[in-house]
C-alpha positions, 0 to 999 in steps of 0.5 A: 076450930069446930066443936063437936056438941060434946066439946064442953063434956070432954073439958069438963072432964079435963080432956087433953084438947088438940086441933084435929081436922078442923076440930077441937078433939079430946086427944087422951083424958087419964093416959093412952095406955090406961085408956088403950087396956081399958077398951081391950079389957072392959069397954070405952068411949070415943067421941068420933062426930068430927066424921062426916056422913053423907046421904045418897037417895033416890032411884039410881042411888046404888048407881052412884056408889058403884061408880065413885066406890072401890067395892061391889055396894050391889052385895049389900041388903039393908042393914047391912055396911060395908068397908071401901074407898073412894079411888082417884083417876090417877091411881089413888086414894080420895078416900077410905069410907063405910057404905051402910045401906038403909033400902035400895033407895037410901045409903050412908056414907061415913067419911073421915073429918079430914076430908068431908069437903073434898069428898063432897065436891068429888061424889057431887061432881060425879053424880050424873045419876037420877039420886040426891045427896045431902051432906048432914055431917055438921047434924050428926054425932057419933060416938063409938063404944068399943070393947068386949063389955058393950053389949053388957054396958048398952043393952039396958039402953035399947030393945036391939039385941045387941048380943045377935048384932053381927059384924058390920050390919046395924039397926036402927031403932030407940036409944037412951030414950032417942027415937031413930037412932043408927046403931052400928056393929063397926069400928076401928079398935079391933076389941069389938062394940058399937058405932052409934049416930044420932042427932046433936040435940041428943048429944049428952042425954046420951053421953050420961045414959051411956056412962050411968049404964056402963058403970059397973063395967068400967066404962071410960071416956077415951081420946084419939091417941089410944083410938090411934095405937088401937087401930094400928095393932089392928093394922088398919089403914089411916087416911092421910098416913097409910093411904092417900092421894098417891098410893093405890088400893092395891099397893095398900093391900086393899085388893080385897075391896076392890072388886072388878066384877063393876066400872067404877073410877079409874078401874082399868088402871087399877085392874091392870095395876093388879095384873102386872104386879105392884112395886111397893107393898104397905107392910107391918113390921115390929122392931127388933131393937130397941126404938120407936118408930114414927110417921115419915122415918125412912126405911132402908135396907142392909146397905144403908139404901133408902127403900121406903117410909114408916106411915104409922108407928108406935110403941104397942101398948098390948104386945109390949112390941114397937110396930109400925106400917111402911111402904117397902119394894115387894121384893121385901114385903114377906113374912120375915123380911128384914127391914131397918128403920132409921131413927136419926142416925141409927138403923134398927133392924126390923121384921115383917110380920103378918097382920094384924099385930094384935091377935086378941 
């Protein structure tokens, strides 16, 4: 098991400790509800540097990226970031990513934990181009500071106007005292915030700046089960549960980073995909009766027929709703489609809703 250089912190304050990905991860500290209402109505923290980060540099570095990313990286200008995957050449997904754009001649990339080494062996075994990679994510820590109250919680911390950040840009500058610092207006909770990267020797001096600035706005430690719920009422994808080797950017409603206006990999196969129409659609639906549903249950239709799976489910600690993501034939993907979800040996009657479930 990997630490991160917080792990010691997180048991300190008595973290729930789980194995995810290959690391030691703090999954909740006081409870996933308390801590889910606590980003959405103040501001929490997340202790995200099991991700992995790599660095492309070098003349033909855009070039690369435009090959081995769904998405058009050449619309991106410096401090600017963007969200895309990495497709296959069978039809899926190596991997969903943030692409940041520091100048033309150097990128981020930030890829889930899960999947860093795999990552690396297929960008590196594409790289033809004149650039460099350099893997730093075992250098890098990252902690994600979401909620409506961060920029009043963090700008004592920095001369970045974090107030003028918008959307997916960043800016790198001085943080807690640390020189160089990546400040990011992204993340994965839908309630607003800041990713911020910085090396690991810097890891708790700006963990405790970071809590003894927030203080009077109810700052909190937060773990991967309410970054879980948070994402899903957003209905954003989950590597290795929504999207995965098998399932297309198409199929998962990712068309709109999957831009064809460029060659990348397996891009004639996906373009044909969209041309013809796709089979099945990953959907959102809330239950109508009463039941969770869970990763892996099977969806079915009115006859009892399996349709398809549930990937992601929970009970939404915001909406008050049981939701979830599945895949079903596009026959039943509208709006208002009815759905059954089988729950041991009941079907629950379900309804296609639109995304995201959350509305804020």
């Amino acid at each position: 098991m990997k630490n991160t250089a917080l792990t010691a912190v997180h048991e300190k304050l008595g973290a729930k400790m789980v194995p995810f990905a290959g690391y030691n991860m703090p999954v909740q500290y006081e409870g996933v509800i308390a801590e889910h209402n606590n980003v959405r109505e103040h501001v929490g923290v997340f202790d995200v540097s099991h991700m992995g980060e790599f660095w492309v540099r070098g003349p033909q570095a855009l070039d690369l990226i435009q090959k081995v990313t769904s998405n058009d990286a050449a619309k991106l200008v410096p401090g600017k970031v963007q969200y895309s995957c990495l497709p296959n050449d069978k039809g899926g997904i190596v991997d969903d990513l943030l692409v940041y754009c520091q100048d033309d001649q150097n990128y981020l990339l930030v890829v889930n934990a899960s999947n860093i080494e795999k990552d690396w062996n297929w960008i590196s075994s594409h790289n033809t181009f004149d650039c460099e990679l350099e893997n730093q994510s075992d250098e890098l820590s990252l902690l994600a500071i979401q909620g409506p109250k961060a920029v009043a919680a963090l700008q004592s911390l920095t001369d970045i106007n974090l107030s003028e950040m918008t959307y997916y840009t960043f800016e790198v500058g001085t943080f807690a005292g640390v020189e160089n610092v990546i400040v990011s207006a992204t993340g994965y909770t839908g309630a607003g915030g800041f990713e911020i990267y910085f090396p690991n020797d810097a890891a708790e001096t700006i963990w405790n700046a970071v809590f003894e600035a927030g203080a009077d706005h109810n700052i909190k430690p937060i773990g991967l089960a309410a970054r879980d719920t948070l994402r899903l009422e957003m209905g954003f994808c989950l590597y290795g549960n929504d999207i995965d080797d098998t399932t297309s950017p198409i199929e998962a409603g990712l068309g709109w980073i999957t831009k064809f206006t460029k060659d990348f990999i397996n891009s004639e196969a996906i373009k044909a995909q969209k041309e013809a129409g796709v089979e099945k659609k990953l959907v959102g639906f809330e239950l109508v009766d009463r039941g969770v549903p869970r990763h892996g249950y099977p969806i079915v239709d009115a006859n009892g027929n399996e349709v398809g799976v549930v990937t992601s489910g929970t009970m939404s600690p915001s909406t008050g709703k049981a939701i979830g993501l599945g895949y079903v034939p596009v026959g039943m993907s509208a709006a208002d489609s009815e759905i059954f979800i089988q729950v041991r040996n009941k079907a629950l009657k379900a309804v296609v809703v639109k995304l995201p479930f959350y509305k804020g």
